[in-house]
Every structure is written in structure tokens, then in C-alpha cells.
C-alpha positions as CSV (number, residue, x, y, z in Angstrom):
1,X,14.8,-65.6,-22.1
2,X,16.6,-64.3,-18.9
3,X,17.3,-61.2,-21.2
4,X,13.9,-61.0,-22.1
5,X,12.3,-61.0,-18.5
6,X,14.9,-58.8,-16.9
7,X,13.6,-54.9,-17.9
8,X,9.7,-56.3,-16.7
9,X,11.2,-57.4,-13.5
10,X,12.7,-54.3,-13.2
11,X,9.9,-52.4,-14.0
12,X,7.5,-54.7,-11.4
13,X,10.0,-53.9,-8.3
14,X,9.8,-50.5,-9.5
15,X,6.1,-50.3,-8.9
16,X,6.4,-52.2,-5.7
17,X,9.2,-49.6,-4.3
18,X,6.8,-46.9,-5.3
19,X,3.7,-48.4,-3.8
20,X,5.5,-48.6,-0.6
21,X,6.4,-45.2,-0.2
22,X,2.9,-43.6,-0.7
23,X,1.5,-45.8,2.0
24,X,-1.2,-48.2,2.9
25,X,-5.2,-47.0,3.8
26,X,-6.2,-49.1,6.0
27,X,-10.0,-49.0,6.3
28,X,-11.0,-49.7,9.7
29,X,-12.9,-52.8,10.5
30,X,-12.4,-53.2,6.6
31,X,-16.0,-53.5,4.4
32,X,-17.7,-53.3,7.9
33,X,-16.3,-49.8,8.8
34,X,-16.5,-48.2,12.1
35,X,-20.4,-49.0,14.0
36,X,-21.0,-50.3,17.1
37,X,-22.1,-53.9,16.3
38,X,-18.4,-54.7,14.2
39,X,-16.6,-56.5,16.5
40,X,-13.6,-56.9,17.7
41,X,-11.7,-54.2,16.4
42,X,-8.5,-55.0,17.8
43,X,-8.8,-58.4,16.2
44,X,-9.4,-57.0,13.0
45,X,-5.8,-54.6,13.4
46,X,-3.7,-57.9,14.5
47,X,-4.2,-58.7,11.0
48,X,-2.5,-55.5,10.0
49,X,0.7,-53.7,9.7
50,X,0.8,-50.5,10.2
51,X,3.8,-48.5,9.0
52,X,4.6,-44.7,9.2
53,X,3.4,-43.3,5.7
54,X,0.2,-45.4,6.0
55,X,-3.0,-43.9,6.9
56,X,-6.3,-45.2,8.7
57,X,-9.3,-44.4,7.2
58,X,-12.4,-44.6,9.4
59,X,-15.9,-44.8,7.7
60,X,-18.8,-44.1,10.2
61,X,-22.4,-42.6,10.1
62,X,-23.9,-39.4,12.1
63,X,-23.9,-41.4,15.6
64,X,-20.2,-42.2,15.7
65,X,-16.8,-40.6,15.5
66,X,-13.5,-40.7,16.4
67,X,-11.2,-39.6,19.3
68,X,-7.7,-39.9,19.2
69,X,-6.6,-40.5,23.0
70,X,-3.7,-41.5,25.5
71,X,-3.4,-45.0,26.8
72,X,-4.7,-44.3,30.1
73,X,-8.2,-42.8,28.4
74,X,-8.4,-45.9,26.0
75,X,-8.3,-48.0,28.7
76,X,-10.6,-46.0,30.5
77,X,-12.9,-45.1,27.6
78,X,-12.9,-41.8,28.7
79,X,-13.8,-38.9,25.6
80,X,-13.0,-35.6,28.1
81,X,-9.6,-35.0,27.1
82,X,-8.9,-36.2,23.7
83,X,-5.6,-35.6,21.6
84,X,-8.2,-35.3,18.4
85,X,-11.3,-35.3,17.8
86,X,-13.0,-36.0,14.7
87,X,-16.9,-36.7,13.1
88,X,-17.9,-35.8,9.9
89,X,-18.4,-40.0,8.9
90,X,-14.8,-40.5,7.3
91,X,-11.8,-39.8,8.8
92,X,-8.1,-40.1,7.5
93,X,-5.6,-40.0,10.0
94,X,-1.7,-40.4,8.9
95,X,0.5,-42.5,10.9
96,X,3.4,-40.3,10.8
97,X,5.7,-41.7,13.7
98,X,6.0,-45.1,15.3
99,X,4.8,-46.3,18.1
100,X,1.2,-46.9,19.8
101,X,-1.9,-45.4,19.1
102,X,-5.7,-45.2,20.5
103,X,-8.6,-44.8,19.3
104,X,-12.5,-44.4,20.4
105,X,-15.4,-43.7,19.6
106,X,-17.0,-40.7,21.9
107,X,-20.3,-41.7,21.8
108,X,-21.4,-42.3,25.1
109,X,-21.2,-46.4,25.8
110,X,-20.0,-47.2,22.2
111,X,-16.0,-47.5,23.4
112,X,-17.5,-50.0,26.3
113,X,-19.7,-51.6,24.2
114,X,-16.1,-52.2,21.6
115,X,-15.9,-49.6,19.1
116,X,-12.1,-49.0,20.5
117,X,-9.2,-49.7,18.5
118,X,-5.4,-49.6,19.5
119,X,-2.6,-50.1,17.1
120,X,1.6,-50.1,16.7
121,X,3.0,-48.2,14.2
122,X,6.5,-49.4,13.3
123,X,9.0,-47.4,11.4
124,X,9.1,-47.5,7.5
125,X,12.3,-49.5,6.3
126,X,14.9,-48.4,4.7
127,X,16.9,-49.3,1.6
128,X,20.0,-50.0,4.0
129,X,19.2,-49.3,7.5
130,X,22.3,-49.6,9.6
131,X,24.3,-49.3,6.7
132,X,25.6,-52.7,6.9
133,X,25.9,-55.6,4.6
134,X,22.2,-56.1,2.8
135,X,22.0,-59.3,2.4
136,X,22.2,-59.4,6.4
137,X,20.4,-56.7,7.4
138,X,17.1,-57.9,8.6
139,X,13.8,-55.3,9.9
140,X,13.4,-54.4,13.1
141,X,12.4,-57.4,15.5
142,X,13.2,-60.2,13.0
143,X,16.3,-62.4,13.7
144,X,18.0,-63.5,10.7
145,X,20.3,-66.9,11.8
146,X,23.9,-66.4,9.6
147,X,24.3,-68.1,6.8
148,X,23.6,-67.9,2.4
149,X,21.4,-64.9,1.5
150,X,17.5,-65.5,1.3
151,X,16.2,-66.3,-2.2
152,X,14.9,-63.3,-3.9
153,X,11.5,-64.4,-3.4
154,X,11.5,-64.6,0.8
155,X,12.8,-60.2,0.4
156,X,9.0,-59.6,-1.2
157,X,7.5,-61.9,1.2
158,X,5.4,-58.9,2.6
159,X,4.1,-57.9,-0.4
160,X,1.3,-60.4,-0.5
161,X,-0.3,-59.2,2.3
162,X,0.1,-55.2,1.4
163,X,-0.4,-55.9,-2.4
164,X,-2.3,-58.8,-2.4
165,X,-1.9,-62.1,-4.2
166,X,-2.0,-61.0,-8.4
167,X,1.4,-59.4,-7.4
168,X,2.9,-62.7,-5.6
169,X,1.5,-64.5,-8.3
170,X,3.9,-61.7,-10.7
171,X,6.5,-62.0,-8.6
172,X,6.7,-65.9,-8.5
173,X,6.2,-66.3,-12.1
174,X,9.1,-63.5,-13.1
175,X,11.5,-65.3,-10.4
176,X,10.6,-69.3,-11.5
177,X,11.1,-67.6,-15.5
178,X,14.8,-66.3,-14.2
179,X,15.7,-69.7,-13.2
């Protein structure tokens, strides 16, 4: 049965590889979108990940858009001197390099009022980064204690929040039909 299962596990980390490298859209504020009575937008991105290759995608009407500023201006909700300015009522911006990012919106009181959002892009991983043993090498910022190699299921442990729960459900079924 092993046998059997193998070439469809194969072909499901396939498509999980693949989804990772075209990126994430992250709509901002999620079904909400970007408008002044959302929230708490920087709530809303402590839920996320952001990764280079990802993108946010803003979704606003005629009153709003979106400024991309420095940290000082964010804090400061200050619209003179943005990196990038956008309107137009959606907006995709690539995350192409880690690191922070800010955003507002220029509409006069709207930033005050919360439609302000910053995030942390962190660098995409890599097959082998370091180039060490992989069963050791761990992403940036996570401590791995020594010790046995993680079960196979713990390595896609970040899938069910960029893929949802149908593919941990997949997952979980191909690795419990393995054993």
C-alpha cells in the first residue's frame, strides 16, 4: 500500500513546493479590505506571514489609498514625502526584500483614525540554507534543541496556515497511510 501512496505523496509536495514559490496575496484587512472603520490593522497582520515573493493586495474605494512610507512618517502619519503612492481602489504591492514595511492611507485623518498598517517581511527559505545537515537546519529565528529528526509531518507544519486545512487534512492522511 506504501507503494501505492508514494507517487500521490510525491505529486502533493510537489504542488506545495510550487505554491510556495509563486507567493501568498495577502488581502489586507482580509473580506473587510482597506476603509476607515476596519480595525485594527496591525492586529489583522500579526496573524500573517509575510515572506519575500508574497504580495499585499489592498482593496479600497474612491476616498482611500495607499502610501508606502518610512518608519518615522508611519509613526507620524505624515503623507508629504511618501516612498509610493498609490489609488486607483486595488493595489498590489510585491514584497520583494525582507525587512519592515509601512503603510497609510493619505487621506487626511484616516492614518490617525487607524487605517495604518506595518508589517516584517522575512526572507523566503531555502531548500538547504547554510548548506548544512537538513534534518538540523531550522528557519531563521527558530531554535531546534539536538536530537532525532522531526516527523515528517512537524516540516509542513506551515502549510495549514498558508494552504489552509483540506491540505493538512492531505498531508496527515498520506503520512498516517505510510505508516
Amino acid at each position: 500500500m506504501v507503494m501505492l501512496l508514494a507517487p500521490s505523496f510525491l505529486v502533493l509536495l510537489l504542488a506545495v513546493a510550487a505554491s510556495t514559490v509563486n507567493g501568498v496575496d495577502h488581502d489586507v484587512g482580509g473580506s473587510v479590505g482597506w476603509r476607515l472603520d476596519a480595525g485594527d490593522y496591525n492586529f489583522w497582520a500579526s496573524l500573517q506571514t509575510f515572506t519575500v515573493g508574497d504580495n499585499l493586495v489592498f482593496n479600497y474605494d474612491s476616498s482611500h489609498g495607499v502610501d508606502v512610507v518610512s518608519e518615522e512618517d508611519y509613526k507620524s502619519c505624515s503623507s508629504s514625502n511618501p516612498m509610493n503612492s498609490f489609488n486607483g481602489g486595488r493595489t498590489k504591492i510585491a514584497l520583494s526584500s525582507p525587512g519592515k514595511m509601512y503603510f497609510i492611507c493619505p487621506t487626511a485623518g484616516h492614518c490617525s483614525a487607524g487605517m495604518k498598517l506595518a508589517i516584517n517581511v522575512v526572507a523566503a527559505a531555502s531548500n538547504n540554507p547554510g548548506g548544512g545537515d537538513p534534518s538540523t537546519t531550522t528557519p531563521a529565528g527558530l531554535a531546534r534543541p539536538p536530537g532525532p529528526p522531526l516527523p515528517l509531518l512537524m516540516y509542513f507544519s506551515g502549510a495549514v496556515s498558508k494552504f489552509g486545512s483540506i491540505t493538512y487534512l492531505m498531508m496527515s492522511f498520506f503520512v498516517s497511510a505510510m505508516f
